[in-house]
N, C-alpha and C positions, 0 to 999 in steps of 0.2 A: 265799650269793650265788654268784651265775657265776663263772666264775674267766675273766679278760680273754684276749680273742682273742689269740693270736699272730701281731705284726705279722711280717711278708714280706721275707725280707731283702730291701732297698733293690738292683733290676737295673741296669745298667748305662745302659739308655735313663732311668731314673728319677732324674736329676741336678740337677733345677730346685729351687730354693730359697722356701720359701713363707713369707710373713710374718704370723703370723695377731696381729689387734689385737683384744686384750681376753680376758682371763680369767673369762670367765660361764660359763654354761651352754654358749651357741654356741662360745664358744673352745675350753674342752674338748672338747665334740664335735667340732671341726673337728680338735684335734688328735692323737686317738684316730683317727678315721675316716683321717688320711692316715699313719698308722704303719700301719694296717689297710690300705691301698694300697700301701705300701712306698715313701711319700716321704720317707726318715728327715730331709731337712736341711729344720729348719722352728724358729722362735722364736716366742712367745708373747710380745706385749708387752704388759702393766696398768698402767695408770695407779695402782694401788693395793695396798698394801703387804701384802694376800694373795687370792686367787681368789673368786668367788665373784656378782659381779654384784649383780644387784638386791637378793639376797637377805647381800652383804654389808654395801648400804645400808642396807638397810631394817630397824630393831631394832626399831622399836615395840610398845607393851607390845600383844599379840591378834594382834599378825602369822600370819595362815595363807593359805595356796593354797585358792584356789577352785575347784581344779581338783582331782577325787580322787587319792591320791599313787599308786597303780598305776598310773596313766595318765601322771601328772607325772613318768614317770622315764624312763629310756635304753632304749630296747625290749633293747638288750644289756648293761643291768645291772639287774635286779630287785632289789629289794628287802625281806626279808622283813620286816626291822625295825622298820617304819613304825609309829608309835604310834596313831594313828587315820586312819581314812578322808582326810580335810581334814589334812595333818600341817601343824605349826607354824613360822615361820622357819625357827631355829634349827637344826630337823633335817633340812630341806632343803638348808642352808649345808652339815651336816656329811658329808649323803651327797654332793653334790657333789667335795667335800674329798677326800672316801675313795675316790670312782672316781677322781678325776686321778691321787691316789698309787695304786692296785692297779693302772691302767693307764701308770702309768710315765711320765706328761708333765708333772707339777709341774718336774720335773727342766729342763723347757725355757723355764717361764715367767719371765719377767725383769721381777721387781715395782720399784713405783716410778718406771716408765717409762711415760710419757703420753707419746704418740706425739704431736708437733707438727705435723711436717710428714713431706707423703707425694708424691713427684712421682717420673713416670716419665718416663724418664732415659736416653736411649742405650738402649733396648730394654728396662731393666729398673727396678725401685720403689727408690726411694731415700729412707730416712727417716732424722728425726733424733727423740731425744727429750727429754724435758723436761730431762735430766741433760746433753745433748751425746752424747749415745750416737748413731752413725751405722748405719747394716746398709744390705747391700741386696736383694735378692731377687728371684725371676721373676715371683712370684703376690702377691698380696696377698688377705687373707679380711680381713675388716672384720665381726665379730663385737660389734660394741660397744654393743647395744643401745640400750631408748627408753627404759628405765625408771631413769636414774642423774642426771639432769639435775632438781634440783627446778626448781618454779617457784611463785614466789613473788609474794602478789598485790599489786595495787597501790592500799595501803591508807593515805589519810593517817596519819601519827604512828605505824609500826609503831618506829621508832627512839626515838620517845618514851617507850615501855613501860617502867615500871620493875620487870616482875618479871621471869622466864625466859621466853625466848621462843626457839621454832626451829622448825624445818621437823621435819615426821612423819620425811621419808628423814634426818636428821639429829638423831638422840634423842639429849639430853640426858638420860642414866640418874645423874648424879649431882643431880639434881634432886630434891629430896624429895616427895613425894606424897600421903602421910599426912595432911595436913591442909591441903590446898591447896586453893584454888578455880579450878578449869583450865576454861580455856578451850578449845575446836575449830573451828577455820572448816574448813566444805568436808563435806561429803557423800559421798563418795566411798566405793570400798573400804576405803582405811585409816584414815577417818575413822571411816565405821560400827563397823571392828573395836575400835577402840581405844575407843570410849564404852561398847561392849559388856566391854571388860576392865578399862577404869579406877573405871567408875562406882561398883564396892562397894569402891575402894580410895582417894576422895578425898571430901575435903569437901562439896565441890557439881561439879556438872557441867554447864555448859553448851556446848550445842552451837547452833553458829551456822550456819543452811541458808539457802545461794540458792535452790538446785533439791531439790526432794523426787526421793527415788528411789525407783523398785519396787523391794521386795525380797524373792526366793525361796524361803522355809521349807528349811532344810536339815538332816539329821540328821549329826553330828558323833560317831560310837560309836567307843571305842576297839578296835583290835583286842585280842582277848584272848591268853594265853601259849599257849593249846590254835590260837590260827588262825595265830600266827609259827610256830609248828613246825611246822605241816601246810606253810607257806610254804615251812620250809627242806626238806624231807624233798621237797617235790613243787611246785620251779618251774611246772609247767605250772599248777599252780593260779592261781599271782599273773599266768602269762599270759591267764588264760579272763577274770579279773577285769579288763587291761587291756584285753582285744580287747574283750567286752562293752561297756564303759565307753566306749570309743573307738566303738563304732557307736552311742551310746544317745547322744554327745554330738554326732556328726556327723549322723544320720537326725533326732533330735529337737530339733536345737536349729542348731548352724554351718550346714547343707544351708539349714534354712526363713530364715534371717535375710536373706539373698538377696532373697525373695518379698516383700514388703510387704502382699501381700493374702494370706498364706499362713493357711489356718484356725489352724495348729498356733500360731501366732503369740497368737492370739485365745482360745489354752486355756490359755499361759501366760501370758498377763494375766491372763485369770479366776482362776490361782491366786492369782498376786502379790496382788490385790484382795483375793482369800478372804482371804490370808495376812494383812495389814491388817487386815481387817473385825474378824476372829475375836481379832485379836493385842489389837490398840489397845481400850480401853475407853470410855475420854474422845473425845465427838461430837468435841469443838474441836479437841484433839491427832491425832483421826484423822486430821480434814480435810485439815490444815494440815500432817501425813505424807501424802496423796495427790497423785502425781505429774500434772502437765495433760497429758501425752503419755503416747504409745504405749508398752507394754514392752518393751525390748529395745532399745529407739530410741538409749538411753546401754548402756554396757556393766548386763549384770543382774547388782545385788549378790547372794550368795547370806550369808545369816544368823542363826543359830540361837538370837542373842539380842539383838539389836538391841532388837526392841519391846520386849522386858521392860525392858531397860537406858532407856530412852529414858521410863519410867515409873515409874522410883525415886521418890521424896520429894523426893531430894538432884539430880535431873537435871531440867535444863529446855532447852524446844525454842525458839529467838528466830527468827525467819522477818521479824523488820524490819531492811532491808537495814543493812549497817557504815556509818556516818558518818566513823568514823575511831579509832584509838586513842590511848590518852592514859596517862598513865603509870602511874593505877592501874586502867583496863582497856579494855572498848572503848562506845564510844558507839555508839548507835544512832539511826536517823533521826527515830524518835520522841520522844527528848531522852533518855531510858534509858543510865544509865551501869551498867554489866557489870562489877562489880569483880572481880580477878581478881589471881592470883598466878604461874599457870602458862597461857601462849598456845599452842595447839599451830596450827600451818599445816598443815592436813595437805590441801592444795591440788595436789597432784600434779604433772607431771612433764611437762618443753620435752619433747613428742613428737617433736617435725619436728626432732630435732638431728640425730640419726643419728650420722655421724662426724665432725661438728662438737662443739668449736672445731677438730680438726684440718683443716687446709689442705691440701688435696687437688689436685693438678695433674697433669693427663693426656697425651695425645699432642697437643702442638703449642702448650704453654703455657695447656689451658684448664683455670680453674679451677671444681673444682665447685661452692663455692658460688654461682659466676655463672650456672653450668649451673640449678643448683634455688632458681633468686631468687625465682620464683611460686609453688616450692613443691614438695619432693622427689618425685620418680618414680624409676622403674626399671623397666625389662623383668623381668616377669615376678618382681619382689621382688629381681630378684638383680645384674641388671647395667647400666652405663647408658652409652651410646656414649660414644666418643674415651676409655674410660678399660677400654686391656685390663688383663686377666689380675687385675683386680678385681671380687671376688665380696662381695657384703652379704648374711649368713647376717638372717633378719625385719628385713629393708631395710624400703623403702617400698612401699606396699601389700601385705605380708604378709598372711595370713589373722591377723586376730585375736579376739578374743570369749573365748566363757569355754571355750574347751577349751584343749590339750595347748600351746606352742607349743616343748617339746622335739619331738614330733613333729614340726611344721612345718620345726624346724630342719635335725631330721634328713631328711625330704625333701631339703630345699636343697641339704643338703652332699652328699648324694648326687649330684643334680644337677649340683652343681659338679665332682663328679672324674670325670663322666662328658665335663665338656666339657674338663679338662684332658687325661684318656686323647686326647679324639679330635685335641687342638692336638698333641699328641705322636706321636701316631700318623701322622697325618700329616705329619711333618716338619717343621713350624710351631712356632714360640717361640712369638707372641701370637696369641690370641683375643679379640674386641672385638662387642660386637651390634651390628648394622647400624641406623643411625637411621631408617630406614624400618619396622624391624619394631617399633621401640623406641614409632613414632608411631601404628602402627596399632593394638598392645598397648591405648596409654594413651585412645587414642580410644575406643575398644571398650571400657574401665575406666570412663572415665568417662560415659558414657552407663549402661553396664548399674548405676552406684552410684547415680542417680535411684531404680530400684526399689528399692533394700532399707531396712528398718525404719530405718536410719542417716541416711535421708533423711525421715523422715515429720514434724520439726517442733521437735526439742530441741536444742539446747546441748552439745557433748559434744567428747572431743579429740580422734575419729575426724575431726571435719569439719576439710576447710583453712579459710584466708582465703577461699575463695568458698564457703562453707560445702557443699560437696560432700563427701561421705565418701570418706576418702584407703584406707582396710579392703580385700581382698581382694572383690570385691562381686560373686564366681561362687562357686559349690559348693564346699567343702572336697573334692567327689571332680572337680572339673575341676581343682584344685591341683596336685591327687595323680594326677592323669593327663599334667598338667604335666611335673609333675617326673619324673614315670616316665622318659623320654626327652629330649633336646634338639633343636629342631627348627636342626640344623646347617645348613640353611637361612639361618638368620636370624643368621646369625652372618657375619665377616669372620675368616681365618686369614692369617697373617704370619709369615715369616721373614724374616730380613738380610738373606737373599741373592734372596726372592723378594719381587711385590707380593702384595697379600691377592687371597686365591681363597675362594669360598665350595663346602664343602662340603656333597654333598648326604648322607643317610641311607645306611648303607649294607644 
């Protein structure tokens, strides 16, 4: 592997204190990227008892990234090691694990601390945390991601159940499996993965579907001992495969989801279809796998053994909505009792939490969940007025879908040290977006999210309560043109001693 940049010794104008919330992917990155600035005073606060994010929740048995793992990494940490293309939870966790320790910032995470309350205070953040631990700091990064919050549906008698029962983000691995009859509600990604990995390992499998999904034929080959050595011998190689990879998924797939009427749209449906047509054998189980909408319209699952799994002997597809559960399984509205010993929820994840449950309080006593009561925004994914010198690394409206979103992050944080350079440089403690630019952003958002494939007609956790898709809904290269620079324009800058002045470009 690379061997980590040498952070800059911390200058004497570089004295402001940064609080970064959450230990994932984005907290690492934010706290690597600001050693690599030379902000040495900064703390890492988690809620949980080691690093790691989604991929700390998330165990279940088939867990992998859909996204290819050369692309799924830190552009400045490669990885040769990767065991196949699609790599597994687990080894995601532990390359995570291994850049925070080679770059030196486990040393500053402070686990077991859920960040409660966060309010800006006499010019600076003041938090507390679940322990009574107080700190305070100039910046706050709010890294806390969407994907740690299950949610759980609402199903008469789930309390009634008398066998195991728990959420996907929350496996229950001392559960025996060997001879179980498991159950899965929910369709999703980690529904699909895990009937694809349990189905030759339990008794019977049933899987219980609201919505059919399209899903993507994907090849899954391991690397072999001849392509990691070529890896470690000739980084540039694992770079051509990220660059590659990162234009095959932005030109053919993030760029077109935008367009609603886009052909390329209409060639992957065509596969998805083919993928079904050719997979499935049984007319009835086809059908009743064929999605009523568009492709792409829900996130595209990608799966290399879904339909085979879904065709066992011992698996069966129930598509009659839940009536309710009962303690030895679950009913159905047709009178069909589903007897069952293992319930998996694998129902997915409160998106619109963001940095909720923590209470967040800005300039002048406002708090943000008042601010986001119709429904979280942000300028530009990243900041949201009356609350300076707080940055949200895949806030709301991020670009999301099926590619990189460590790229995305690392955009962001770029972004953000470029606006902290310029509050600094200019002589300014706080930097805040102007609500003007923060209105015209979300206007311009929500109009342009009508066109893309996210709006054509499904169900999905991109849409809010007005069922508008909340998703990035321009180009992954207007993102990226974005974040390239800040339109210091749209920004308000502040000192103690001065009122806010807007800066122009220079």
């Amino acid at each position: 592997m690379s061997q980590p940049t040498q952070p800059q010794p911390a200058a004497s104008d570089r004295s402001p204190r940064f609080l970064v919330i959450g230990a994932g992917m984005s907290g690492i990155l934010a706290a690597i990227r600001l050693e690599e600035a030379g902000f040495g005073d900064y703390a890492i606060y988690e809620k949980a008892d080691r690093l790691g994010g989604t991929w700390r929740e998330n165990t279940y048995p088939g867990i992998t990234c859909d996204v290819p793992s050369h692309f799924y990494s830190y552009s400045f940490a490669p990885n040769p090691e990767w065991s196949h293309r699609f790599s597994p939870g687990a080894e995601i966790l532990a390359y995570f694990e291994d850049v925070a320790r080679r770059y030196g910032v486990e040393r500053r995470m402070r686990y077991g601390e859920e960040v409660t309350r966060c309010a800006f205070e006499d010019g600076r953040w003041r938090i507390e945390t679940s322990t009574g631990r107080t700190d305070a700091g100039d910046f706050v990064i709010a890294a806390t991601g969407v994907l740690h919050h299950p949610a759980y549906p609402d199903i008469e008698g789930l309390e009634d159940f008398e066998g195991a029962l728990f959420h996907s983000a929350r496996w229950d691995h001392d559960v025996p499996l060997a001879d179980a009859r498991v159950g899965v509600v929910g369709t999703g990604s980690s529904a699909i993965q895990i009937v694809a990995a349990l189905v030759d390992r339990v008794e019977s499998l049933t899987l219980f579907q609201r919505t059919a999904q399209w899903i993507a034929a994907v090849e899954n080959p391991a690397y072999t001992d001849e392509e990691k050595q070529e890896f470690r011998r000739r980084p540039e190689a694992m770079r051509a495969i990220r660059d590659e990879t990162a234009r095959a998924f932005v030109d053919g797939f993030a760029n077109v989801l935008v367009d609603a009427d886009s052909p390329v749209l209409g060639l992957i449906e065509q596969n998805c279809r083919e993928n079904l047509e050719q997979s499935v054998a049984d007319a009835d189980l086809r059908e009743r796998l064929r999605p009523c909408y568009r492709a792409a319209c829900k996130r595209l699952i990608m799966s290399d053994g879904f339909y085979e799994a879904i065709q066992r002997p011992n698996a069966a597809l129930v598509t009659e909505p839940i009536e309710g559960v009962e303690k030895s399984g679950v009913r159905t509205r047709d009178g069909a009792l589903h007897e069952l010993d293992v319930l998996v929820l694998a129902t997915g994840f409160r998106v619109d939490r963001f940095v909720r449950p923590m209470r967040v309080t800005g300039r002048g006593g406002v708090v943000l969940d008042d601010v986001w009561q119709s429904g979280p925004f942000a300028y530009l994914a990243i900041a949201v007025p009356d609350f300076p010198n707080f940055f949200l690394l895949n806030g709301p409206n991020s670009p999301v879908g099926n590619f990189s979103l460590i790229d995305v992050a690392e955009m962001q944080m770029g972004y953000v040290l470029q606006l902290v350079e310029a509050t600094l440089a200019g002589g300014a403690s706080e930097v805040d977006v102007r609500a003007e630019a923060t209105q015209r952003f979300d206007a311009e958002r929500r109009e342009a999210a009508k066109s893309t494939i996210w709006a054509t007609g499904c169900r999905s956790w991109y849409l809010d309560r007005e069922g508008l898709p909340t998703a990035w809904p321009f180009t992954l290269d207007r993102f990226r043109q974005e974040m390239a620079r800040p339109r210091l324009e749209d920004y308000a800058m502040r000192s103690p001693e001065r009122p806010a002045h807007g800066r122009a470009p220079s």
